[in-house]
ZAMARGU-4260 file (C-alpha; in steps of 0.2 Angstrom, whole numbers, plus 5000, padded with zeros to 4 digits):
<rodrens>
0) 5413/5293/5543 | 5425/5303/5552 | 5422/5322/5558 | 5435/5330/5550 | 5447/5325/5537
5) 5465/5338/5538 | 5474/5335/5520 | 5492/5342/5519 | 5498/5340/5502 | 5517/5342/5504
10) 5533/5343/5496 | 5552/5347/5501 | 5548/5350/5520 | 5550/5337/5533 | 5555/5348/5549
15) 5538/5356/5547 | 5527/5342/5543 | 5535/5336/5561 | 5526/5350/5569 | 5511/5349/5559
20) 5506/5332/5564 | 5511/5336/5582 | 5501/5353/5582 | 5486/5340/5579 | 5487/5330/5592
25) 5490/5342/5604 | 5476/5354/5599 | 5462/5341/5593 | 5447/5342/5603 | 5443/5325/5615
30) 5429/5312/5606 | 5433/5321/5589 | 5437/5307/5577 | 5447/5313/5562 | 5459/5308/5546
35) 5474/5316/5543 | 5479/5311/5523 | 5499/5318/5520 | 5499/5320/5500 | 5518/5317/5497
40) 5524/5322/5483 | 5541/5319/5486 | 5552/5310/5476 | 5562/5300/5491 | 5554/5293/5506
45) 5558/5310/5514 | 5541/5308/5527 | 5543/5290/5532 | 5552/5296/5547 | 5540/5310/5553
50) 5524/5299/5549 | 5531/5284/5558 | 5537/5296/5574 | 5522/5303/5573 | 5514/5287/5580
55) 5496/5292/5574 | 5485/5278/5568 | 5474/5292/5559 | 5489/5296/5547 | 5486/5289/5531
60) 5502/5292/5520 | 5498/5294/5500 | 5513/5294/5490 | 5507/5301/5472 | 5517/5305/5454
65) 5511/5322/5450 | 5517/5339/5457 | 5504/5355/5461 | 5497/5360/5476 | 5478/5361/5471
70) 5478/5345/5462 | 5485/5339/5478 | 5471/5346/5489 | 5460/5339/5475 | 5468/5321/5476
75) 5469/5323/5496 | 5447/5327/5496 | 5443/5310/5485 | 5452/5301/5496 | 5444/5309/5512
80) 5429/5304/5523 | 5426/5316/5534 | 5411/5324/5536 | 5421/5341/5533 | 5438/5344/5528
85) 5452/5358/5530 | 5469/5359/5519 | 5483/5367/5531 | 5500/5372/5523 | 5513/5358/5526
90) 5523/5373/5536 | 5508/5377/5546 | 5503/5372/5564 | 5488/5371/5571 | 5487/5384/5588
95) 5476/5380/5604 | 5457/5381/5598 | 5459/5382/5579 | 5449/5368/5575 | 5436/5366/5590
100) 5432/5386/5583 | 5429/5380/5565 | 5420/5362/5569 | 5409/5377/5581 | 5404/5387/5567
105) 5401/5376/5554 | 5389/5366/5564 | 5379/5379/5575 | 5378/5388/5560 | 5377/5377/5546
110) 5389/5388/5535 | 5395/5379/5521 | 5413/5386/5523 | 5422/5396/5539 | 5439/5404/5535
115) 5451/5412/5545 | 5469/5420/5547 | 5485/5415/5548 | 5501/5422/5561 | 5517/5420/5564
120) 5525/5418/5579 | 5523/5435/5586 | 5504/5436/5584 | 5507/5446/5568 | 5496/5443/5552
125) 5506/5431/5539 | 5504/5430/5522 | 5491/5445/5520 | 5484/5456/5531 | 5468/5453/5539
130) 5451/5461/5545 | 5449/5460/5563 | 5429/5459/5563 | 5419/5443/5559 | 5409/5444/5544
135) 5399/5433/5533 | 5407/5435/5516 | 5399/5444/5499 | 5407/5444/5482 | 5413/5463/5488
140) 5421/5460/5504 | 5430/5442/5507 | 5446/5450/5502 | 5457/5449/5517 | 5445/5437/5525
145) 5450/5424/5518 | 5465/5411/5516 | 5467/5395/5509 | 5476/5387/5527 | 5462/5391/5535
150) 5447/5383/5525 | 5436/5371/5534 | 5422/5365/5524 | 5409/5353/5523 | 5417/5340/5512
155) 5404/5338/5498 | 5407/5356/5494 | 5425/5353/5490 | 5420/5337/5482 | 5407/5347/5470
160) 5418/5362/5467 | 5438/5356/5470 | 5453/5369/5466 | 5457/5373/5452 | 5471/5361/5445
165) 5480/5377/5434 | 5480/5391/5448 | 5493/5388/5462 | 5510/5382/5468 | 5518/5369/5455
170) 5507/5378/5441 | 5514/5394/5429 | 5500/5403/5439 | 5507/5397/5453 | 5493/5408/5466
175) 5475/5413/5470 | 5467/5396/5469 | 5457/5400/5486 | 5452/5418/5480 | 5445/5408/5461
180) 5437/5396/5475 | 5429/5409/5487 | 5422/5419/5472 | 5414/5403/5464 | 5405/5398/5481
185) 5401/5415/5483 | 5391/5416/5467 | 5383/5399/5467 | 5374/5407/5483 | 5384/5398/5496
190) 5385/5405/5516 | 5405/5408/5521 | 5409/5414/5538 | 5424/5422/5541 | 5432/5424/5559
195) 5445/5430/5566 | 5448/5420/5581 | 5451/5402/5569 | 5469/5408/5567 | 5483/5393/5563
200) 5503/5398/5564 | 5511/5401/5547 | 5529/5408/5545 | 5529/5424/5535 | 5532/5423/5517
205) 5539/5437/5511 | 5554/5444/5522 | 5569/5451/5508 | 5562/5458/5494 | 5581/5460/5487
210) 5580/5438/5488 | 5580/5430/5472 | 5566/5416/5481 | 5556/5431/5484 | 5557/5437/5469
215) 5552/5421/5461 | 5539/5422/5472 | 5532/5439/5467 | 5530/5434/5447 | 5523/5416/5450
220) 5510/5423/5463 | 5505/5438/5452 | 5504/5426/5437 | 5490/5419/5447 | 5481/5435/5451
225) 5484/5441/5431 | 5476/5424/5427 | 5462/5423/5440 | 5456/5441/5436 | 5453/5435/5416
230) 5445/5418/5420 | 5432/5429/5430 | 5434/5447/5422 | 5441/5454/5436 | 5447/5470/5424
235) 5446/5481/5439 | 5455/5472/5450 | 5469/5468/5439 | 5474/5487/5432 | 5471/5491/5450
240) 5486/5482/5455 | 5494/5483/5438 | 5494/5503/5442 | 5497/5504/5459 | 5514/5492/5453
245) 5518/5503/5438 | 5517/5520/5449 | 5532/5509/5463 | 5543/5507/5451 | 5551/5523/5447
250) 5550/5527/5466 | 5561/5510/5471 | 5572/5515/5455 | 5576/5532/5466 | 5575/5527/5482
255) 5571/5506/5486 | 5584/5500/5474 | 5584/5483/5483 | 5566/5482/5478 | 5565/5486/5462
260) 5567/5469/5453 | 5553/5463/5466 | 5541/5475/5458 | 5547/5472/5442 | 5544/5454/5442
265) 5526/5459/5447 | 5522/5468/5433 | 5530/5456/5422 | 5519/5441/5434 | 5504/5450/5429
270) 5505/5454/5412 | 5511/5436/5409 | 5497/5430/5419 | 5485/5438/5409 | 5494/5431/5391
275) 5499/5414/5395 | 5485/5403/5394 | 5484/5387/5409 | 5492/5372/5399 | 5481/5358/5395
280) 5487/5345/5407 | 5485/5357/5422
</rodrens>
């Protein structure tokens, strides 16, 4: 059994999973043994390159039919025997301590869970912004203490309680498949730590709201959140955000024109969220 197992489910990026691997070998702590399993759902033999260069013994390549990111992290667990496991973004990199901070606190602590944040090159908070205190999380404040990155766990946890297959990239509700996870754990009774110090690189996500990718992005995230809020009657959180968007609206119309169809396509993310049942095959 190895300590850790680092999944990357991947698709489309080769660049990135370069940097990834290398990000592992330079930051892996001395006498820790470890897996890294790339789930490649490419098409084409886009990785061969990187894997081979990447000159790791540990690297086992699994080539697989289907598309969607949590089915992927899913598929990429089953296959893992570490003791615990982590699931970095294939255009993430690991910085300097990330991983001797998580291995820390999961085993002086015995936490079933540790999360942390994600930065961009500058230091600055990517994807959401975090809280800058530690905390062990509740059902009321593991928002923005939380990202799905930065998850190390123990192994049989994500083996007992997986993603869920219809929330996330390559799904209609194509986001929020950590939050649905966190806030399982959380009310089976399980201990998540969250620190801010276990911080792994990840680019921004959103930088042009005017973009047609970003706009994209804005309904197939908020599809997720729409969907997420139902499964676990959410109802405040959902008309919270559904509100706050329905109030920016008429000020982009006035005076952020070049953001209006980004808020427009949140509303109509939500609302679709909420209506559009997961497909059965998801």
């Amino acid at each position: 059994m190895y300590d850790l197992s680092i999944v990357i489910p991947t698709i489309g990026r080769e660049k990135e999973v370069r940097l990834l691997l290398q990000s592992i070998s330079d930051t892996i702590p001395d006498k820790l043994s470890y897996e890294i399993i790339v789930v490649d759902q490419n098409a084409d033999d886009l990785l061969l390159s990187a894997i081979h260069d990447a000159n790791n013994s540990t690297v086992k390549h699994c080539k697989v039919p289907f598309r969607g990111l949590s089915k992927a992290k899913n598929y990429g667990a089953n296959q893992a025997s570490g003791r615990y496991i982590c699931f970095p973004d294939d255009d993430c990199r690991m910085l300097g301590n990330s991983i001797e901070t998580a291995l820390n606190l999961l085993n002086t602590h015995q936490y079933d869970m540790v999360t942390g944040r994600c930065a961009d090159e500058a230091g600055n908070d990517s994807i959401l912004r975090f809280h800058t205190s530690s905390a062990e999380l509740t059902i009321d404040n593991f928002e923005g203490r939380m990202v799905e990155p930065a998850i190390f766990a123990r192994r049989e946890l994500m083996l007992e309680y997986c993603f869920d297959e219809t929330l996330g990239v390559g799904t209609f509700h194509g986001a929020e498949e950590g939050f649905d996870l966190i806030y399982r754990l959380l009310k089976a009774g399980k201990r998540i730590f969250y620190s801010p110090d276990l911080c792994l690189y990840h680019p921004q996500v959103i930088l042009d709201k005017s973009a047609p990718k970003s706009i994209l992005r804005a309904f197939t995230y908020r599809c997720g959140l729409g969907r997420v809020c139902v499964k676990h009657k959410l109802y405040r959180k959902l008309f919270k955000r559904l509100f706050a968007v329905l109030l920016f609206i008429p000020f982009c119309a006035v005076f952020r024109r070049n953001s209006l169809r980004f808020y427009l396509a949140e509303m109509l993310g939500i609302l679709s969220g909420v209506i559009v049942k997961p497909k059965p095959n998801e």
